[in-house]
LUMVEX-602672 format. One record per atom (N, C-alpha, C): x, y negated, z negated. Coordinates in steps of 0.001 Angstrom, whole numbers, plus 500000, padded with zeros to 6 digits. Layout:
<atoms>
XYZ...
</atoms>
This chain:
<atoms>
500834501195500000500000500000500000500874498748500000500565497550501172501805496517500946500924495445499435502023495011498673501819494068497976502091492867498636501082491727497851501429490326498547501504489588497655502304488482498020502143487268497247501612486269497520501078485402496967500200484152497689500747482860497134501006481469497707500996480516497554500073479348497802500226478527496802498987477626496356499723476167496829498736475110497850499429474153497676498081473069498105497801471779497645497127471032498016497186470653499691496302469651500081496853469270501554496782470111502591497205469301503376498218470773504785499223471206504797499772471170503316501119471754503787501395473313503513499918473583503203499919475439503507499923475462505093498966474849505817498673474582507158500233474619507920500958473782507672502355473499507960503108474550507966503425474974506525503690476564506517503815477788507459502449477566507811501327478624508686502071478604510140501725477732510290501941477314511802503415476937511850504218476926511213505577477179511083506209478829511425505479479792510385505692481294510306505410481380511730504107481081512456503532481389513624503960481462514541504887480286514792505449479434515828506894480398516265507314480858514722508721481473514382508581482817515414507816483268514767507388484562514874507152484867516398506465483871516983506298484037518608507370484045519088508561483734518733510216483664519642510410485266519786510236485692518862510320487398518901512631487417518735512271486141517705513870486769517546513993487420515748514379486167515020514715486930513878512928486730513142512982487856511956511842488997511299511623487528510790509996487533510502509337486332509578508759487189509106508158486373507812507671487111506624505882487617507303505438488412507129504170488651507767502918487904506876502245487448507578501190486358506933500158487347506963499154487555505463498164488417505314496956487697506095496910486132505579495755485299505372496615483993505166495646482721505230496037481880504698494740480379505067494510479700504638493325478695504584493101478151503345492296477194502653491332477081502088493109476545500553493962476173501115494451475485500309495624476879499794495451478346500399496114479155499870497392479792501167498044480746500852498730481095501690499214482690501374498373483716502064499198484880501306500023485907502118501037486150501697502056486742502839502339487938502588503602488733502911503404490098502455504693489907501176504577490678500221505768490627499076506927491191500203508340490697499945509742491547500278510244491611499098511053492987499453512085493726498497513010493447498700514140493209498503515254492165499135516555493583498651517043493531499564518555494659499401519503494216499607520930494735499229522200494479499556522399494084500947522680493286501670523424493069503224524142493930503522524047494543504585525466494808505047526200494292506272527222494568506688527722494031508088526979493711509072526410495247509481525987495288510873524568494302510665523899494059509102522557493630509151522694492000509251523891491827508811523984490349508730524402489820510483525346490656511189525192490063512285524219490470513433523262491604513579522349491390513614521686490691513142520988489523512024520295488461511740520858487606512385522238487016512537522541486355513986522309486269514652522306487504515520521846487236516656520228486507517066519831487728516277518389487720515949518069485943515728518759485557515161518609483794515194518870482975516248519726483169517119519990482535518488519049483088519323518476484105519081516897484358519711515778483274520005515614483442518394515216482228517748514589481259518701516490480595518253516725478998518739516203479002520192516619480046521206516563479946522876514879479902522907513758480374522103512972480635522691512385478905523284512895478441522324513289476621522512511948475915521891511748474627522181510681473653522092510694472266523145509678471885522723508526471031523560509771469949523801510598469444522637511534468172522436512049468107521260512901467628521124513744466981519513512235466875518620512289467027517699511571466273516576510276466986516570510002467488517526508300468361517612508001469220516677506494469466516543506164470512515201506110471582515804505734472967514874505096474025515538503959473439516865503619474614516916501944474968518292501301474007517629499939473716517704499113473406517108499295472905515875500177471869515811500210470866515042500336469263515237499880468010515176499502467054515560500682466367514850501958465832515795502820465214515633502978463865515057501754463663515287501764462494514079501748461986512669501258463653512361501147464190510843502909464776510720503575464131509633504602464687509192504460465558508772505385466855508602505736468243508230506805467850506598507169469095506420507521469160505071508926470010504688509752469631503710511029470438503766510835469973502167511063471073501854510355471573500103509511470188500175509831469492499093509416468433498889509051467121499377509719466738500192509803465747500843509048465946502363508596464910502847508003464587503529509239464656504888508899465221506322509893465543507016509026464494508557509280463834508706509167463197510239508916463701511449508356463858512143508262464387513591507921462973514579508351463809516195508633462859516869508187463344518576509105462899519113509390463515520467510520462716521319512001463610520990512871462829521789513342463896522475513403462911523805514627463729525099516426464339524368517089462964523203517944463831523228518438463662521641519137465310521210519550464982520152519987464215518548520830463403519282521023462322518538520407461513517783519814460819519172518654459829518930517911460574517601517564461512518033516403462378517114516795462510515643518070462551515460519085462963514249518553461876513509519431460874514414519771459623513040518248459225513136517265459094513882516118458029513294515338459000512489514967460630513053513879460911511985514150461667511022515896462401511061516187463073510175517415462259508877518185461524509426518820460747508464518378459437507766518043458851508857517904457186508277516667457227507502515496457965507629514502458022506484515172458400505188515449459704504826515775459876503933517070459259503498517895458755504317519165457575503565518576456564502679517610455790503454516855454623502824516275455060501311515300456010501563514905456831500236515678456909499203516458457564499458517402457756498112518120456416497540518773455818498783519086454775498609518298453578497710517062453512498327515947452442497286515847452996495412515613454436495585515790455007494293516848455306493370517984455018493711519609454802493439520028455593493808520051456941494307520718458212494640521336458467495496521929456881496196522525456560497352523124455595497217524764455451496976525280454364497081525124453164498459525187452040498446525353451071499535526502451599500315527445451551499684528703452045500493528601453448501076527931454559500630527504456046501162526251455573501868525135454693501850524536454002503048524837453564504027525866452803503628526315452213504812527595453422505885527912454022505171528506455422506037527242456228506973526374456522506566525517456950507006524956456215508294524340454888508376523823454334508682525231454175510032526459454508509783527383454169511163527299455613512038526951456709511180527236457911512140526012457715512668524990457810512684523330457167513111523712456236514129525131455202514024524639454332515531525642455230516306526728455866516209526905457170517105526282457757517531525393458613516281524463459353516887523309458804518210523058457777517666522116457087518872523095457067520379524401456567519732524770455941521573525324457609522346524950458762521615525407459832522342526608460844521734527447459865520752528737460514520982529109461998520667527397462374520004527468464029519371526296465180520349525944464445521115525142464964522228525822466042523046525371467475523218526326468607523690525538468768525433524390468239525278523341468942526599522745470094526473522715470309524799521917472386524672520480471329524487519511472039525346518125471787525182517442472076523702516112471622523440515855471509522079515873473231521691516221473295520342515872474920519980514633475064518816514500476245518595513110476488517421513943476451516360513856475947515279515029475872514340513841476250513021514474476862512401513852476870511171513526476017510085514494475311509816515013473631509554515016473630508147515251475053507559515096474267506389515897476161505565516803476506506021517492477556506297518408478178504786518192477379504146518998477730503026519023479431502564519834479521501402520456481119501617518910481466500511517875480924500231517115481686499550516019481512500668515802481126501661514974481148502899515276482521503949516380483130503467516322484700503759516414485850503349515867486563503084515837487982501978516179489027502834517061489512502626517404491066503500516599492154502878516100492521503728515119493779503360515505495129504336515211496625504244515621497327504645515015497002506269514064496335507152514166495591508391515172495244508929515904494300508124516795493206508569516632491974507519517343490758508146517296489424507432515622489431507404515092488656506468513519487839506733513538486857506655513202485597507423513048484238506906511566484122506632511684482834505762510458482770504767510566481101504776508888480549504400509141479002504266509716477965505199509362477885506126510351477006507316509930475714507083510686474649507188510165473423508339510890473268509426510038474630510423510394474707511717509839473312512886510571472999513455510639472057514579511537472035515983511881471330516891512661471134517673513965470737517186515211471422517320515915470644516541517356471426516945518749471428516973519936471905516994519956472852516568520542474147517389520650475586516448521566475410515326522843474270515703523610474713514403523514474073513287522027473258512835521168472573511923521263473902511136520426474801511674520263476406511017521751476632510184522476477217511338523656477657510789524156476947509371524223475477510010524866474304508680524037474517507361522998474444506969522099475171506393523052476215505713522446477524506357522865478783505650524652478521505307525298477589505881526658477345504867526670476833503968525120475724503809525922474760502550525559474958501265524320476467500932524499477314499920524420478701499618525595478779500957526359480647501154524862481828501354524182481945502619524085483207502840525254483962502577524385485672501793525651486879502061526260487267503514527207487386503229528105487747504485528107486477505554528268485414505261527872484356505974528721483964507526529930484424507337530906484562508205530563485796509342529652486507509237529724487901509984528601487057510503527490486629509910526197485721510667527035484677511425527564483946511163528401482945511967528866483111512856529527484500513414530096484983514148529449485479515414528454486069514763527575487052515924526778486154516594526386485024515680525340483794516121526839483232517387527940482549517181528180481959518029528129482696519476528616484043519112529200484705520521527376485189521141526484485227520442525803485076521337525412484105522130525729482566521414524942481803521730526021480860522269527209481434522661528415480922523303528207479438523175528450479307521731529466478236521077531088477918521169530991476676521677532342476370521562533338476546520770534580476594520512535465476768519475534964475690518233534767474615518627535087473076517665533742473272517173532821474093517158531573474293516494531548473843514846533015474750514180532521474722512826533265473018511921533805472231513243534289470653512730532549469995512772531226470329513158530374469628512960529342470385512159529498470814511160528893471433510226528569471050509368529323469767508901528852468567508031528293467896508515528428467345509871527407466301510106526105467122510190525894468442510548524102469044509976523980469278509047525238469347508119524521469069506874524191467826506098524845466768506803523974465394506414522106465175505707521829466042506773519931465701506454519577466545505360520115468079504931519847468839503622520225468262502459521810467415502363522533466654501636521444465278500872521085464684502075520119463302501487518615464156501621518136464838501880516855465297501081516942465647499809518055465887499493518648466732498047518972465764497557519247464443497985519730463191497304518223462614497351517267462576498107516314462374497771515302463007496299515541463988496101514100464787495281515288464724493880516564465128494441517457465585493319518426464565492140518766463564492893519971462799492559520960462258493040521753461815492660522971460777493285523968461943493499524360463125492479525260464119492997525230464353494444524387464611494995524140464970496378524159463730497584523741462091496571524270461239497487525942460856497562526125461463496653527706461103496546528649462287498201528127463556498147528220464804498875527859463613500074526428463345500288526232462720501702527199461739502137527512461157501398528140459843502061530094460322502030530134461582501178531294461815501810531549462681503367530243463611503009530409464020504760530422463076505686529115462158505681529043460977507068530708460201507201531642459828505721533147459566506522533891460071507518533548461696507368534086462205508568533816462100509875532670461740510041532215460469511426532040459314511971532521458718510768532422457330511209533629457501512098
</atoms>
């Protein structure tokens, strides 16, 4: 008999959720958590048993993630299917932006950094001087200078190492704020609080998804937007973290 668990949340951001799992799940790359039900303010999915990793499972979930990413999206910044882009989406706590841009960048610094810079920033958890770092890789980001030409991908967007449970399947992801967005958003993610075996996922993900060598020098700048959401909900520790990564781009 499967057990489930259910989650409770006001709003749409069970809705969000939903149509996040949904969206995932149609790429037919890596395992999403299976949705029993969900409406009426609830969300119930199936329970996982979570097991040891091993090699072959972790780079299989790699791959299985550049799956993912290729099955692509609409543009930068877009929600799942059937979700109305004008309504912001959600990454735990915080309120997450959607959009529709042709390229990258652009998309970075206006709906994923400079909101939440300001945020933290107004609430102290952001120095002026770690603002004002921020706020220079953002006019890079705008004029191009991190723009590769990979079309938008399905990103999970919100990838951290407890957003996947290895179960005797494979990896599972769980909880997305999936959108249009850079595959190695994902990746940066699952580095900046250690999936198991994280290096064997790293690996299998690039060579499928024939990444360049200089891949792992921009790993901080995707982790910029996890950094100031976390400086958003959390504290200045994490604005202190943000504004030392964005030096490495100015």
């Amino acid at each position: 008999m499967t057990t489930t668990f259910v989650k409770r949340d006001s709003g749409p951001a069970i809705e969000w959720e939903a149509r996040g799992l949904s969206w995932l799940r149609a790429a037919r790359g890596a395992l999403v958590v299976p949705v029993v039900e969900w409406g009426d303010g609830h969300l119930t999915e199936e329970r996982l048993t979570p097991v040891p990793v091993t090699a072959p499972v972790a780079e299989d979930f790699g791959r299985r993630l550049w799956a993912t990413h290729a099955a692509g999206a609409d543009a930068f910044g877009t929600g799942p299917d059937e979700w109305d882009d004008a309504t912001p989406g959600w990454i735990g706590h915080a309120r997450l932006p959607l959009g529709h841009y042709a390229r990258w960048g652009e998309f970075y610094a206006e709906l994923r950094l400079l909101p939440h810079a300001k945020a933290a920033h107004d609430q102290g958890s952001l120095s002026p001087t770690d603002l004002a770092a921020v706020e220079r890789v953002c006019e890079r980001l705008v004029d191009g200078d991190f723009d590769d030409g990979r079309p938008p991908a399905r990103i999970h967007g919100d990838l951290w190492a407890g957003n996947v449970i290895f179960t005797t399947r494979g990896g599972v992801v769980i909880d997305p704020a999936a959108h249009g967005g850079h595959g190695e958003t994902d990746l940066a993610m699952l580095a900046l609080f250690g999936v198991p075996m994280l290096s064997r996922v790293q690996a299998a993900y690039a060579e499928a998804a024939g990444l360049d060598a200089g891949w792992p020098s921009r790993i901080l700048l995707h982790q910029l937007h996890p950094l100031l959401v976390h400086a958003q909900l959390f504290g200045s520790g994490y604005g202190y973290q943000a504004g030392e990564a964005a030096r490495r781009y100015v």
